[in-house]
N, C-alpha and C positions, 0 to 999 in steps of 0.2 A: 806703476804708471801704465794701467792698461789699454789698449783700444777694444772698444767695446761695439758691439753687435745689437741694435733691435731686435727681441727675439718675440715681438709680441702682434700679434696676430692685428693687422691694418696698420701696422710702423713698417711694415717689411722693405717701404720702398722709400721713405721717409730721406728728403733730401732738402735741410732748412737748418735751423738753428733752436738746439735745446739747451735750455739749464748754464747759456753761453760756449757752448762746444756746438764744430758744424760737424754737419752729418752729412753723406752721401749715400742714399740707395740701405740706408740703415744703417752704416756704418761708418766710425769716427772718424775723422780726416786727422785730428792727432792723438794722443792719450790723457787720457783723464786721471786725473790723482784718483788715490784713492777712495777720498772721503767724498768726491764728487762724483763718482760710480756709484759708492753706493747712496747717495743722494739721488739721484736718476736713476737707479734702479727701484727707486720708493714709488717711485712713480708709474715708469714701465718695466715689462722686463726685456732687461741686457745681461747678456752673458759675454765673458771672455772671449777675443778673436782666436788666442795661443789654444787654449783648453778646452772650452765651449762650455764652460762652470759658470751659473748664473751669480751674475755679481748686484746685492741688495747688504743693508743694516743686516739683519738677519742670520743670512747666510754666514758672512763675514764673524760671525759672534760665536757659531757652531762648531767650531775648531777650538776657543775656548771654551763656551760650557759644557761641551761634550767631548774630554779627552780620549784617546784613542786606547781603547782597554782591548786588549785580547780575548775572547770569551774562552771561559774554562772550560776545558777538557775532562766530560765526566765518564765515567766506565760502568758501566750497565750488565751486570751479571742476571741472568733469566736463568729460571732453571727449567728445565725442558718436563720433571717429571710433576707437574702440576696435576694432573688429570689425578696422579693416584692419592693426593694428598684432599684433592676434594672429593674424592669418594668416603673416603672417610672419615672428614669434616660433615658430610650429609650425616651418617649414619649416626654421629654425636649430636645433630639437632633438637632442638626444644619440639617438644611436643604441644601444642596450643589448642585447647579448649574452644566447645563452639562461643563461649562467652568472650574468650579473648580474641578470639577472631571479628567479632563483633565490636568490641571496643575498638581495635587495629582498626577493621571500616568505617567506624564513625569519626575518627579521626582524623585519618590519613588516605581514606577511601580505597578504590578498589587499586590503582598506586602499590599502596602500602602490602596490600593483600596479593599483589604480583612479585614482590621482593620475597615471600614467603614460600609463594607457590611455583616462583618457576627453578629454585632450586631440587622441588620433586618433581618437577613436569606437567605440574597444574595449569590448562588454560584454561582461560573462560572472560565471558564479556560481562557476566554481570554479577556483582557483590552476593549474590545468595549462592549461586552456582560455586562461584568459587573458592565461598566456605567451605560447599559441602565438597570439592574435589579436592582439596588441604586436608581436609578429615580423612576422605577415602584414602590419598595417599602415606596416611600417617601410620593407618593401622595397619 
Protein backbone atom coordinates (compact mmCIF):
# COMPACT_ATOMS: atom_id res chain seq x y z
CA UNK A 1 0.00 0.00 0.00
CA UNK A 2 2.26 2.63 -1.23
CA UNK A 3 1.89 6.41 -1.51
CA UNK A 4 3.15 7.39 -4.56
CA UNK A 5 4.98 10.32 -6.19
CA UNK A 6 4.37 11.94 -9.91
CA UNK A 7 7.61 11.50 -11.10
CA UNK A 8 7.01 12.69 -14.70
CA UNK A 9 7.87 15.72 -16.19
CA UNK A 10 4.51 18.45 -16.26
CA UNK A 11 2.73 16.21 -13.18
CA UNK A 12 5.22 17.64 -10.93
CA UNK A 13 2.66 19.99 -9.33
CA UNK A 14 -0.37 18.05 -10.31
CA UNK A 15 -3.13 18.56 -7.60
CA UNK A 16 -6.77 16.90 -8.88
CA UNK A 17 -8.00 13.39 -9.02
CA UNK A 18 -6.36 10.26 -10.93
CA UNK A 19 -7.38 6.82 -11.59
CA UNK A 20 -9.84 7.79 -8.36
CA UNK A 21 -6.95 8.56 -5.83
CA UNK A 22 -6.44 12.56 -4.88
CA UNK A 23 -3.28 14.01 -5.37
CA UNK A 24 -1.64 17.03 -4.00
CA UNK A 25 1.44 18.94 -5.47
CA UNK A 26 2.03 15.22 -7.21
CA UNK A 27 1.62 13.35 -4.40
CA UNK A 28 -1.02 10.82 -2.95
CA UNK A 29 -2.97 12.06 -0.08
CA UNK A 30 -3.46 8.19 0.83
CA UNK A 31 -2.01 4.83 -0.57
CA UNK A 32 -2.62 3.10 -3.44
CA UNK A 33 -2.93 -0.88 -3.51
CA UNK A 34 -0.96 -2.25 -5.36
CA UNK A 35 -2.40 -3.29 -8.39
CA UNK A 36 -3.61 0.48 -8.75
CA UNK A 37 0.10 1.79 -8.66
CA UNK A 38 0.84 -0.10 -11.11
CA UNK A 39 -2.19 0.68 -13.06
CA UNK A 40 -1.15 4.52 -12.78
CA UNK A 41 2.07 3.88 -13.31
CA UNK A 42 1.06 2.59 -17.10
CA UNK A 43 0.10 5.74 -17.54
CA UNK A 44 2.57 8.11 -15.90
CA UNK A 45 5.47 7.75 -14.15
CA UNK A 46 5.20 7.39 -10.13
CA UNK A 47 7.65 6.18 -8.04
CA UNK A 48 7.66 5.08 -4.29
CA UNK A 49 7.52 8.05 -1.66
CA UNK A 50 9.55 5.34 1.21
CA UNK A 51 12.28 4.22 -1.71
CA UNK A 52 12.04 6.54 -4.70
CA UNK A 53 11.67 2.87 -7.11
CA UNK A 54 9.40 3.58 -9.84
CA UNK A 55 6.26 1.64 -9.39
CA UNK A 56 4.62 0.28 -13.13
CA UNK A 57 3.38 -3.54 -14.47
CA UNK A 58 6.86 -3.83 -15.52
CA UNK A 59 8.95 -3.16 -13.02
CA UNK A 60 6.92 -4.94 -10.50
CA UNK A 61 7.44 -8.34 -12.91
CA UNK A 62 11.53 -7.96 -12.80
CA UNK A 63 11.98 -9.30 -9.41
CA UNK A 64 10.27 -12.34 -10.85
CA UNK A 65 11.62 -12.96 -14.29
CA UNK A 66 14.85 -11.79 -13.31
CA UNK A 67 16.10 -13.71 -10.15
CA UNK A 68 18.80 -12.37 -8.18
CA UNK A 69 21.89 -14.70 -9.43
CA UNK A 70 25.45 -13.64 -8.16
CA UNK A 71 27.80 -13.29 -11.13
CA UNK A 72 30.69 -15.82 -11.10
CA UNK A 73 33.91 -15.34 -10.01
CA UNK A 74 36.38 -16.08 -12.81
CA UNK A 75 40.25 -16.24 -12.36
CA UNK A 76 42.38 -15.10 -15.22
CA UNK A 77 45.84 -16.36 -15.36
CA UNK A 78 48.08 -14.19 -18.04
CA UNK A 79 51.26 -15.22 -18.65
CA UNK A 80 53.70 -12.43 -18.61
CA UNK A 81 56.27 -14.19 -21.12
CA UNK A 82 54.23 -13.85 -24.23
CA UNK A 83 56.72 -11.77 -26.37
CA UNK A 84 59.21 -14.89 -26.41
CA UNK A 85 56.55 -17.26 -27.43
CA UNK A 86 55.69 -15.06 -30.42
CA UNK A 87 58.97 -14.77 -31.59
CA UNK A 88 59.12 -17.98 -32.21
CA UNK A 89 55.69 -18.61 -33.49
CA UNK A 90 57.04 -15.92 -36.29
CA UNK A 91 59.92 -17.86 -37.17
CA UNK A 92 57.54 -21.16 -37.80
CA UNK A 93 55.43 -19.11 -40.15
CA UNK A 94 54.10 -20.29 -43.66
CA UNK A 95 55.80 -18.90 -46.18
CA UNK A 96 53.29 -17.53 -49.12
CA UNK A 97 53.93 -17.43 -52.64
CA UNK A 98 53.32 -14.20 -54.97
CA UNK A 99 50.27 -16.50 -56.21
CA UNK A 100 49.02 -16.93 -52.89
CA UNK A 101 49.18 -13.65 -51.86
CA UNK A 102 47.27 -12.92 -54.75
CA UNK A 103 44.55 -15.14 -54.20
CA UNK A 104 44.60 -13.91 -50.11
CA UNK A 105 43.70 -10.13 -52.01
CA UNK A 106 41.16 -11.22 -54.17
CA UNK A 107 39.52 -12.49 -51.71
CA UNK A 108 39.82 -10.92 -48.58
CA UNK A 109 41.54 -7.74 -49.93
CA UNK A 110 44.20 -5.90 -48.59
CA UNK A 111 42.47 -6.84 -44.83
CA UNK A 112 43.56 -10.13 -45.32
CA UNK A 113 46.93 -9.08 -46.62
CA UNK A 114 47.57 -6.87 -43.27
CA UNK A 115 46.75 -10.18 -40.92
CA UNK A 116 49.84 -11.58 -42.93
CA UNK A 117 52.10 -8.63 -43.03
CA UNK A 118 51.89 -7.05 -39.81
CA UNK A 119 53.19 -10.03 -37.91
CA UNK A 120 56.57 -9.31 -40.07
CA UNK A 121 56.31 -5.59 -39.98
CA UNK A 122 54.83 -5.05 -43.42
CA UNK A 123 53.00 -1.70 -44.03
CA UNK A 124 51.66 -0.54 -46.92
CA UNK A 125 48.37 1.16 -48.39
CA UNK A 126 47.98 -0.54 -51.24
CA UNK A 127 47.51 -4.42 -52.44
CA UNK A 128 50.61 -4.70 -54.79
CA UNK A 129 53.03 -2.83 -52.32
CA UNK A 130 52.06 -5.06 -49.84
CA UNK A 131 52.60 -8.27 -51.76
CA UNK A 132 55.78 -7.21 -52.51
CA UNK A 133 56.83 -6.17 -48.82
CA UNK A 134 55.43 -9.90 -47.38
CA UNK A 135 57.78 -11.25 -50.09
CA UNK A 136 60.81 -8.98 -49.10
CA UNK A 137 60.16 -9.89 -45.45
CA UNK A 138 60.04 -13.46 -46.02
CA UNK A 139 63.16 -13.89 -47.57
Amino acid sequence: MPIVKIDQKGYEKFSDFMCGYEFKDGVSIGSLSQRDAERLGSLVRIVNVDDNLQINRASSMDSVLRPKVKPAQVEMNLDVDTEAELVDESSDSETYTEAQLAAIASSEGLLGLRLIGDPLGVKATSISKMIQGILQAQK
